[in-house]
PyMOL commands that place a pseudoatom at each C-alpha (Angstrom):
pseudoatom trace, name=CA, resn=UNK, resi=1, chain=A, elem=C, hetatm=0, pos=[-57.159, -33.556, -51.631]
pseudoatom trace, name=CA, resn=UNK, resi=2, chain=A, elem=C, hetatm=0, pos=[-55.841, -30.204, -52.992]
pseudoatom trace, name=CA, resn=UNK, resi=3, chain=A, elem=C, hetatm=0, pos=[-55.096, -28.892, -49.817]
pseudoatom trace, name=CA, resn=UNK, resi=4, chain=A, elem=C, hetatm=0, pos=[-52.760, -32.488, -48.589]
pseudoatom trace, name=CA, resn=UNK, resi=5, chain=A, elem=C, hetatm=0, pos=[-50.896, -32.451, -51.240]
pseudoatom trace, name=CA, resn=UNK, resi=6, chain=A, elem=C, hetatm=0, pos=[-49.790, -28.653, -51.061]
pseudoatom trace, name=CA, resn=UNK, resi=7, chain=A, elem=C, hetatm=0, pos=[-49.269, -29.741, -47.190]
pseudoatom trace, name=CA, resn=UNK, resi=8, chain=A, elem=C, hetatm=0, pos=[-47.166, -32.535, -48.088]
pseudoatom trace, name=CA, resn=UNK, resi=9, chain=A, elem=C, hetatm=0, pos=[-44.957, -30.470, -50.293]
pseudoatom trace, name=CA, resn=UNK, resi=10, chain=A, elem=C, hetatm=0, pos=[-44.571, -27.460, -47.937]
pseudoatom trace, name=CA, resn=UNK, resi=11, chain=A, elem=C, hetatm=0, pos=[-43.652, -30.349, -44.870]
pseudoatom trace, name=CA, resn=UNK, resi=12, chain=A, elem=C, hetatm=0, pos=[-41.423, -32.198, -47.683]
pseudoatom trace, name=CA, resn=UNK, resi=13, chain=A, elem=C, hetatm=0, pos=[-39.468, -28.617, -48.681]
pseudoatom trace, name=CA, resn=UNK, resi=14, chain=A, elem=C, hetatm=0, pos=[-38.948, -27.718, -45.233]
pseudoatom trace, name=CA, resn=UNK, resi=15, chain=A, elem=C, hetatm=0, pos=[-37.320, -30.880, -44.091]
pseudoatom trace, name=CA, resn=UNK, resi=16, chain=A, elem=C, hetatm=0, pos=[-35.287, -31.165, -47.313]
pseudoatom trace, name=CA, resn=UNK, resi=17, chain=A, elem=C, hetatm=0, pos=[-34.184, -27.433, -46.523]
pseudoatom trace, name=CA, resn=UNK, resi=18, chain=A, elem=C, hetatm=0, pos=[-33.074, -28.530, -43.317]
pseudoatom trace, name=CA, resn=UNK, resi=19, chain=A, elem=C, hetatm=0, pos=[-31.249, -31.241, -44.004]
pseudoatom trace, name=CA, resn=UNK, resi=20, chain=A, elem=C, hetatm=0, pos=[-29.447, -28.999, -46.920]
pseudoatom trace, name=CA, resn=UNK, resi=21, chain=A, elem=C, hetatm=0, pos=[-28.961, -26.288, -43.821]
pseudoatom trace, name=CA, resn=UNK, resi=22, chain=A, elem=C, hetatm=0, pos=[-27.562, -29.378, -41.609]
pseudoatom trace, name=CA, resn=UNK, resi=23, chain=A, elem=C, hetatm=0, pos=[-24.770, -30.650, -44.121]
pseudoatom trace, name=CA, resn=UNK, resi=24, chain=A, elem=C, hetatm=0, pos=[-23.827, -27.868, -44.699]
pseudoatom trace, name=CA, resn=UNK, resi=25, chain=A, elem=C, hetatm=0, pos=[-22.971, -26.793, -41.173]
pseudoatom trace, name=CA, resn=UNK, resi=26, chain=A, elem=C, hetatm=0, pos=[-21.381, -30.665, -40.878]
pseudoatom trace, name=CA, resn=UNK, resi=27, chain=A, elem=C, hetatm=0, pos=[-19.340, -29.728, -43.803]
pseudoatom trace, name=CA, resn=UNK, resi=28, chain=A, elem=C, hetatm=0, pos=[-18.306, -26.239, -43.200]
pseudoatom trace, name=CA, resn=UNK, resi=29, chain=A, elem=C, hetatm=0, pos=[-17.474, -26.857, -39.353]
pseudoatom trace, name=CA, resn=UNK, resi=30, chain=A, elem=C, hetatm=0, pos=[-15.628, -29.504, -38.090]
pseudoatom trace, name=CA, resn=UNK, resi=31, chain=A, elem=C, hetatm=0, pos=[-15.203, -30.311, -34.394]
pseudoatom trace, name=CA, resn=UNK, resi=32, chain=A, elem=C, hetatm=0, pos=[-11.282, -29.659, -33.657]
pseudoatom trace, name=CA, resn=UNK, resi=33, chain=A, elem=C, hetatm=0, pos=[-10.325, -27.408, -36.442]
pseudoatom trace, name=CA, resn=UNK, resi=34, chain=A, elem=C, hetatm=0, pos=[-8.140, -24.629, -35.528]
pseudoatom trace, name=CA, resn=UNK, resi=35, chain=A, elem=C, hetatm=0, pos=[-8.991, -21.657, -36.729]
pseudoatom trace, name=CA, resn=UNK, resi=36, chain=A, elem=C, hetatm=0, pos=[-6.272, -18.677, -36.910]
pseudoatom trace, name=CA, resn=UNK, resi=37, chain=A, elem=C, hetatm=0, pos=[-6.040, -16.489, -33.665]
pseudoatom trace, name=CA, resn=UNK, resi=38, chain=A, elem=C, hetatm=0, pos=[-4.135, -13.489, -33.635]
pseudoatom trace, name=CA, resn=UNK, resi=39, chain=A, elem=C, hetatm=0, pos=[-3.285, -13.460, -30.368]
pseudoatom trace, name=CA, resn=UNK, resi=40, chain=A, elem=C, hetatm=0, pos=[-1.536, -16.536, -30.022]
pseudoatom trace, name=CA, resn=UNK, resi=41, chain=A, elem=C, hetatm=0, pos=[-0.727, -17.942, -33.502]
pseudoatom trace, name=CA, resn=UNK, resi=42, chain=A, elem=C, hetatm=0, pos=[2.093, -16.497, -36.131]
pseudoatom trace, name=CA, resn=UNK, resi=43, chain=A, elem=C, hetatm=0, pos=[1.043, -14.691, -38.469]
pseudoatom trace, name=CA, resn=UNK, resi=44, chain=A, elem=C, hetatm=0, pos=[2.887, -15.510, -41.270]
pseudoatom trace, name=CA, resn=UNK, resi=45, chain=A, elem=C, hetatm=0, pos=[2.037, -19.170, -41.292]
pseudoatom trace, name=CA, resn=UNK, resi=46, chain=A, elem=C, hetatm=0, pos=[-0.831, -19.377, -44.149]
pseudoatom trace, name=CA, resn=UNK, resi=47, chain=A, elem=C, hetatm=0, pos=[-2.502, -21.941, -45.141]
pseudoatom trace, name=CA, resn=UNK, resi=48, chain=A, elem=C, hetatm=0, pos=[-3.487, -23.139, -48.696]
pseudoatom trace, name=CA, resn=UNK, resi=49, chain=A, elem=C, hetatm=0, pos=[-6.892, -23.613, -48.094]
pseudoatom trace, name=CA, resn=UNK, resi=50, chain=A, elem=C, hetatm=0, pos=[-8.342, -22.342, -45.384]
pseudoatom trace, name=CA, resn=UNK, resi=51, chain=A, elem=C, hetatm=0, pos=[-11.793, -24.406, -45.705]
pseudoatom trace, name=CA, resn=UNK, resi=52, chain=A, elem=C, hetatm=0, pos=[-10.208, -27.398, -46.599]
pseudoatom trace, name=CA, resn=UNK, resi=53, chain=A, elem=C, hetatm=0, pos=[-7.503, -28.777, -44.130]
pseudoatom trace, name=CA, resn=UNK, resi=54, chain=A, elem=C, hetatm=0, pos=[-7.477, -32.322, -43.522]
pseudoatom trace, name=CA, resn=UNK, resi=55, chain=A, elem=C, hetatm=0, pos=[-6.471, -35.165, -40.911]
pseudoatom trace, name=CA, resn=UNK, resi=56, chain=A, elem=C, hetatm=0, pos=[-2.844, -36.539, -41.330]
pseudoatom trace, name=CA, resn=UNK, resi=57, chain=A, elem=C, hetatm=0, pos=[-4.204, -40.197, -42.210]
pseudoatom trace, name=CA, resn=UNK, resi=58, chain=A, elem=C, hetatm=0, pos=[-6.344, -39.175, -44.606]
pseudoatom trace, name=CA, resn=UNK, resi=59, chain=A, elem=C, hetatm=0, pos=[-3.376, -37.252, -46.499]
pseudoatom trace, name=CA, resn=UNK, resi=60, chain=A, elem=C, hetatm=0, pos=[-0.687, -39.096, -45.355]
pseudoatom trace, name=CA, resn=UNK, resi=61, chain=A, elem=C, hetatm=0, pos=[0.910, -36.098, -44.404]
pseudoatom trace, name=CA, resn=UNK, resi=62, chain=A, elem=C, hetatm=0, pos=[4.315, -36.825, -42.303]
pseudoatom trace, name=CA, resn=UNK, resi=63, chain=A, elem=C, hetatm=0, pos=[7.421, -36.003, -40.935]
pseudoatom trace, name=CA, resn=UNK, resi=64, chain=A, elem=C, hetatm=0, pos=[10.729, -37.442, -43.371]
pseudoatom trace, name=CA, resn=UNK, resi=65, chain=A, elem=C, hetatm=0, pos=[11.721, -40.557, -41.264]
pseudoatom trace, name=CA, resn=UNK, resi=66, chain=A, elem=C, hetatm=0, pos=[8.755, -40.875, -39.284]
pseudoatom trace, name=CA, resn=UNK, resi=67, chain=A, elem=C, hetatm=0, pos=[8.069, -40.619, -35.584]
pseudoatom trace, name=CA, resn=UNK, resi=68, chain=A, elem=C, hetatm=0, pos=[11.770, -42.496, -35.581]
pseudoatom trace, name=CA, resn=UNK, resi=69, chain=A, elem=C, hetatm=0, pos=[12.946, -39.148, -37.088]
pseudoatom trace, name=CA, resn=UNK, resi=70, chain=A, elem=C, hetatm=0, pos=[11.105, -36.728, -34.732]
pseudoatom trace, name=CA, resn=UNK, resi=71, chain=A, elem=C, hetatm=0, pos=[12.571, -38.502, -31.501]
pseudoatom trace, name=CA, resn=UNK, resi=72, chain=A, elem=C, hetatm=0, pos=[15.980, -38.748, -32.789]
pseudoatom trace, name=CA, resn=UNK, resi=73, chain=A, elem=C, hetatm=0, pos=[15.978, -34.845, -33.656]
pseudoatom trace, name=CA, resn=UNK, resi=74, chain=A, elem=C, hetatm=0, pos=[14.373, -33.837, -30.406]
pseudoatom trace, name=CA, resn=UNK, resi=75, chain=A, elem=C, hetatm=0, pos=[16.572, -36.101, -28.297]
pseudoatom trace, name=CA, resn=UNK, resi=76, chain=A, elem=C, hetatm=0, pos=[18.574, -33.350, -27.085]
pseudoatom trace, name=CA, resn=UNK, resi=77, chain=A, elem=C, hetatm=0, pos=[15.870, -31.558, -25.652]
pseudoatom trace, name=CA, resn=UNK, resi=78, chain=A, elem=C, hetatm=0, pos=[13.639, -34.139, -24.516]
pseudoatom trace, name=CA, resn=UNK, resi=79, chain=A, elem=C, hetatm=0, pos=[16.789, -35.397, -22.420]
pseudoatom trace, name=CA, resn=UNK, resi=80, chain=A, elem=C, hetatm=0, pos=[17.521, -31.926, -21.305]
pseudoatom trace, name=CA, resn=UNK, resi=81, chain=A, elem=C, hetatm=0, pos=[13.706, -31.363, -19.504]
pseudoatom trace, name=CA, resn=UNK, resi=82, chain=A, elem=C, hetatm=0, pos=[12.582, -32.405, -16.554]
pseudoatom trace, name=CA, resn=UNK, resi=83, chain=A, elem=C, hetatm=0, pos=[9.322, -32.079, -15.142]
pseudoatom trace, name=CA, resn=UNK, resi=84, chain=A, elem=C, hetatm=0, pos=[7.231, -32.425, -11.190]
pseudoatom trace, name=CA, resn=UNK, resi=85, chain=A, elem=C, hetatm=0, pos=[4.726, -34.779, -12.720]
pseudoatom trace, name=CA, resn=UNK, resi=86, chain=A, elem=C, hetatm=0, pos=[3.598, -37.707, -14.861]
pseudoatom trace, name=CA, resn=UNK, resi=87, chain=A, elem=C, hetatm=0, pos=[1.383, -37.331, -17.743]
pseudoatom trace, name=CA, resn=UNK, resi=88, chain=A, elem=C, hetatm=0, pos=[0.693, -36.259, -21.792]
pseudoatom trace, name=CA, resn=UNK, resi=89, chain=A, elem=C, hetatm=0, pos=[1.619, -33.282, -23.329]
pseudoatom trace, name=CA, resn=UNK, resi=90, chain=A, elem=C, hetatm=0, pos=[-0.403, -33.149, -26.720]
pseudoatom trace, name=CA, resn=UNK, resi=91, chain=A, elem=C, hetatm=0, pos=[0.255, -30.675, -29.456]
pseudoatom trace, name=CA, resn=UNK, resi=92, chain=A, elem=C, hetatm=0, pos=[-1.572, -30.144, -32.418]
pseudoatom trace, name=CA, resn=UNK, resi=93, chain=A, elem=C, hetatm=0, pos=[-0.778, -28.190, -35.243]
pseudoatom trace, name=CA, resn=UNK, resi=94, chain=A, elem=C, hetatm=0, pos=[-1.102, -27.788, -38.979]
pseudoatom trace, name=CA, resn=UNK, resi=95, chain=A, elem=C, hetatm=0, pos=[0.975, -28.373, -41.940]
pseudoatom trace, name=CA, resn=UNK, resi=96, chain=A, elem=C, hetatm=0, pos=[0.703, -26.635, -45.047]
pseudoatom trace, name=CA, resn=UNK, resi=97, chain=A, elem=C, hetatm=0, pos=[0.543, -27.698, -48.376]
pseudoatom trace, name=CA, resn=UNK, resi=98, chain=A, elem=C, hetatm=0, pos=[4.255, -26.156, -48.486]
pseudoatom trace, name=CA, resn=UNK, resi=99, chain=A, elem=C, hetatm=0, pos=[5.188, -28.189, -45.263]
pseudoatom trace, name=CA, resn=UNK, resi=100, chain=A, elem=C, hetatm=0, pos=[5.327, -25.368, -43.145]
pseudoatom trace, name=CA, resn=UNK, resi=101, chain=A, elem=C, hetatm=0, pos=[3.955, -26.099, -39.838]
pseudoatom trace, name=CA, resn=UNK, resi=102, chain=A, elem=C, hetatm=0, pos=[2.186, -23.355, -37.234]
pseudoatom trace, name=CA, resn=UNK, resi=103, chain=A, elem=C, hetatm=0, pos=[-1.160, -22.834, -35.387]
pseudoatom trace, name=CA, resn=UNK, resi=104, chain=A, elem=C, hetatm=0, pos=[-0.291, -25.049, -32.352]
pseudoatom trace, name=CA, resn=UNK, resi=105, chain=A, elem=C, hetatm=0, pos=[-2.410, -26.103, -29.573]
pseudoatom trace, name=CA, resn=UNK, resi=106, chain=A, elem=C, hetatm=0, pos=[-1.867, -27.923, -26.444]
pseudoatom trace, name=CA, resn=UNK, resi=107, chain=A, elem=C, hetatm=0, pos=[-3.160, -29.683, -24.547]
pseudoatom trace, name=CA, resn=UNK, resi=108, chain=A, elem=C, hetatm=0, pos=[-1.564, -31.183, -21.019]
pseudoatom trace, name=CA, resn=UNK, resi=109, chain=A, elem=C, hetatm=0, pos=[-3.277, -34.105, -18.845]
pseudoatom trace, name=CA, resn=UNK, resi=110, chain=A, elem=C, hetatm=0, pos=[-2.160, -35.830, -15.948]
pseudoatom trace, name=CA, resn=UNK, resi=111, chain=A, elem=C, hetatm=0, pos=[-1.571, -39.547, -15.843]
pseudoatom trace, name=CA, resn=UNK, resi=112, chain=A, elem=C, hetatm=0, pos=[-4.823, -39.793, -14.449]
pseudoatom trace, name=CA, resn=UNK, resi=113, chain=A, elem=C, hetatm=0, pos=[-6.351, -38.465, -17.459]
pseudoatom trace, name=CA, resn=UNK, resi=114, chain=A, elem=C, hetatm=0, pos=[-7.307, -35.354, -15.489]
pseudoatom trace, name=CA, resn=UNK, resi=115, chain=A, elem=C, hetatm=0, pos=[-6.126, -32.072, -17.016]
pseudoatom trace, name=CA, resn=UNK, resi=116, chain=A, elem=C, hetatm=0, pos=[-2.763, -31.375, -15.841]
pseudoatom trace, name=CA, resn=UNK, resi=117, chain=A, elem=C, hetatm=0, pos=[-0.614, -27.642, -16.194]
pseudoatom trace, name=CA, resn=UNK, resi=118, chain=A, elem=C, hetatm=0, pos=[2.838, -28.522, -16.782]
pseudoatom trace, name=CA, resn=UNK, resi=119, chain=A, elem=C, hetatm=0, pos=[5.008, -25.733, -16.644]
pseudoatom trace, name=CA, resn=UNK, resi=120, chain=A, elem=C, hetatm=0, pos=[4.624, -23.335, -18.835]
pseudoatom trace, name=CA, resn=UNK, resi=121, chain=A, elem=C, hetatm=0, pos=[8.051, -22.600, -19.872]
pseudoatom trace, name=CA, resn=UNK, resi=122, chain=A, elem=C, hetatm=0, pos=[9.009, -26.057, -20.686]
pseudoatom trace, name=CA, resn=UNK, resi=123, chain=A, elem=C, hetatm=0, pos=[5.634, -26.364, -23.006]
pseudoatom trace, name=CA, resn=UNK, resi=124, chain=A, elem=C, hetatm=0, pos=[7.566, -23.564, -24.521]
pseudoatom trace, name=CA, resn=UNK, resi=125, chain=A, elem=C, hetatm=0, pos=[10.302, -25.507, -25.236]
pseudoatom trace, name=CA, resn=UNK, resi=126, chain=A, elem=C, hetatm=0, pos=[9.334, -28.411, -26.410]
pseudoatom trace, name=CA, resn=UNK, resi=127, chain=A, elem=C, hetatm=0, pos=[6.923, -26.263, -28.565]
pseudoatom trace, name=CA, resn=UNK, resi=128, chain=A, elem=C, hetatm=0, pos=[10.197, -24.317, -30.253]
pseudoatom trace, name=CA, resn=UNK, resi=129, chain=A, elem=C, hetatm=0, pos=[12.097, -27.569, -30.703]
pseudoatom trace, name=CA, resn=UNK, resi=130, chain=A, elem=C, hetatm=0, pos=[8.930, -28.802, -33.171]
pseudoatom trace, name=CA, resn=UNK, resi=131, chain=A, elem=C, hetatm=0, pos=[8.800, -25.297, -34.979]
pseudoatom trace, name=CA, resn=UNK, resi=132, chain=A, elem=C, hetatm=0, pos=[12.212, -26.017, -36.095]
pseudoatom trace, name=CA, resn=UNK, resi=133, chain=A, elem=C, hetatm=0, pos=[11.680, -29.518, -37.038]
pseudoatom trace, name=CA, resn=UNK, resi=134, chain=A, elem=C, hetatm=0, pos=[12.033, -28.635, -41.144]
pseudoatom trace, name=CA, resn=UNK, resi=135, chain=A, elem=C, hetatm=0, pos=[11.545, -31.817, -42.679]
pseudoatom trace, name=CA, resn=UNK, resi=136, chain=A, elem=C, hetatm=0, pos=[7.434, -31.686, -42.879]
pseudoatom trace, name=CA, resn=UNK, resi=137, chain=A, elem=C, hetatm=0, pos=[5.675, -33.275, -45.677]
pseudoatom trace, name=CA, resn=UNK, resi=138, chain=A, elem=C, hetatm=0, pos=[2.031, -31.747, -46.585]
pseudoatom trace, name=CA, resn=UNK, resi=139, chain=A, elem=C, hetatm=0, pos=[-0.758, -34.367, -47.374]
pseudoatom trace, name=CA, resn=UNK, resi=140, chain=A, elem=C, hetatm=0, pos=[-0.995, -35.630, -51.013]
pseudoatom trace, name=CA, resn=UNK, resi=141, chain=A, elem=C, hetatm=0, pos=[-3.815, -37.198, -52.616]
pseudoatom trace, name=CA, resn=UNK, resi=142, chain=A, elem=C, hetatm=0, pos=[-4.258, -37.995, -55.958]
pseudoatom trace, name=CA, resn=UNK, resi=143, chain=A, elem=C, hetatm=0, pos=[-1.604, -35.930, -57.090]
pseudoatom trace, name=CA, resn=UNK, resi=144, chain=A, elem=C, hetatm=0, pos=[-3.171, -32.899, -55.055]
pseudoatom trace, name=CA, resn=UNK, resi=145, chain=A, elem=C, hetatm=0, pos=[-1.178, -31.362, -51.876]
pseudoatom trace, name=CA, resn=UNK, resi=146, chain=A, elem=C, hetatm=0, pos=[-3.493, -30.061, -48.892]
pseudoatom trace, name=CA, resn=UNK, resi=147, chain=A, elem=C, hetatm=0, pos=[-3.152, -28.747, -45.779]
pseudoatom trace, name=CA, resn=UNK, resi=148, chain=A, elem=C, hetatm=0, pos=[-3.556, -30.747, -42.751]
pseudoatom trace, name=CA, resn=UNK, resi=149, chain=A, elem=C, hetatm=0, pos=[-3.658, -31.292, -39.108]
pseudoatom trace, name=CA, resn=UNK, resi=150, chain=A, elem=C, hetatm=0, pos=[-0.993, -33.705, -37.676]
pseudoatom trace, name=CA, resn=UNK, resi=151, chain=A, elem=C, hetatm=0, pos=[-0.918, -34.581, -33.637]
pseudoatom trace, name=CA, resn=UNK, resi=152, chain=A, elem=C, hetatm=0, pos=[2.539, -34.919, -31.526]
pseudoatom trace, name=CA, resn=UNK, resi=153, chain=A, elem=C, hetatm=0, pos=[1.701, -36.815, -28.121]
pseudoatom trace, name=CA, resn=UNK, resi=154, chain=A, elem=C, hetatm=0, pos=[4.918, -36.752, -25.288]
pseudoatom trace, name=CA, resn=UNK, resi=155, chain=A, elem=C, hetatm=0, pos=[4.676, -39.092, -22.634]
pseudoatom trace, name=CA, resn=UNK, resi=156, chain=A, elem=C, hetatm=0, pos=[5.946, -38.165, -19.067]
pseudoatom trace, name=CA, resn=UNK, resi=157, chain=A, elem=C, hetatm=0, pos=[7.235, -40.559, -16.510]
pseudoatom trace, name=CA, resn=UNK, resi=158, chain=A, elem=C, hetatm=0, pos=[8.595, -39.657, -13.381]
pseudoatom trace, name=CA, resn=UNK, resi=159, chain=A, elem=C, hetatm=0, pos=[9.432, -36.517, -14.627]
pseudoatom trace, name=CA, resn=UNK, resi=160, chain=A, elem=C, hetatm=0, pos=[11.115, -37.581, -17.670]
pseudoatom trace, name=CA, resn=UNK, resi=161, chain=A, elem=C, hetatm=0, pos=[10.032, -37.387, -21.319]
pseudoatom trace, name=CA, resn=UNK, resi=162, chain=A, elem=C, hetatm=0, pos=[10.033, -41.514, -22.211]
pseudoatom trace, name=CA, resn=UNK, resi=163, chain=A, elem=C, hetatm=0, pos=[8.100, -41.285, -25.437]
pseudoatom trace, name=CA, resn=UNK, resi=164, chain=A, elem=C, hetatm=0, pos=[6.982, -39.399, -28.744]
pseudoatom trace, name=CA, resn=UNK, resi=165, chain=A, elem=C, hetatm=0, pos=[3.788, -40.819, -30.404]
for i in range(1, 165): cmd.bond("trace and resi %d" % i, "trace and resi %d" % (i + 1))
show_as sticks, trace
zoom trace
């Protein structure tokens, strides 16, 4: 009877020290998160907290005016661009708990869904026209800022930019 118990236990421990091991690797590492690369991010962009960066919605972080904002202050360039095909352009970046923005990533697809390469160059641009968007507010929740991640979609018809989402 000893001998079951002290089983029961041990097999009782080592699942509750795996599931301690699991949530703690759900925690710790989230699927997305964009972790600093040297050879492609800036630098000088810090974060607050580097363990703790949330999703936009859940921090309601923003741009001043809205999406309405964003288009109207990237008009000029999304006017100016032309590309060879339809498709997304996705970037996703952070903003700090000082509403600086950096780390982007993007990501281009086709209209088909199907990963797409735009040209590089004009990525470029369109990348440069949201670094100097300055009107980013960081996530706030219960009186606390945070860091978090915020997504920029561009939709492109027939070569031209029609939409910011």
């Amino acid at each position: 009877m000893k001998s079951k118990l002290n089983l029961f236990l041990l097999i009782s421990f080592l699942i509750a020290l795996t599931l301690t091991i699991w949530l703690n690797y759900q925690v710790t590492n989230r699927i997305g998160d964009l972790a600093f690369n040297k050879e492609i991010d800036n630098s000088t962009f810090k974060v607050c907290d580097e363990e703790r960066i949330t999703q936009y919605y859940a921090t309601n972080s923003n741009y001043q005016g809205g999406k309405k904002a964003i288009k109207k202050e990237l008009k000029k360039t999304t006017e100016q661009l032309t590309f060879k095909n339809s498709g997304f352009v996705t970037f996703r970046f952070i903003i700090n708990c000082k509403g600086k923005i950096g780390r982007f990533r993007v990501k281009t697809i086709d209209s088909e869904l199907i990963e797409n390469n735009f040209e590089i160059q004009k990525i470029k641009t369109l990348q440069t026209s949201i670094e100097n968007l300055t009107k980013w507010n960081a996530g706030t929740w219960k009186d606390k800022t945070f860091d978090s991640y915020y997504v920029l979609n561009f939709k492109i018809e027939q070569g031209k930019i029609t939409d910011i989402f």
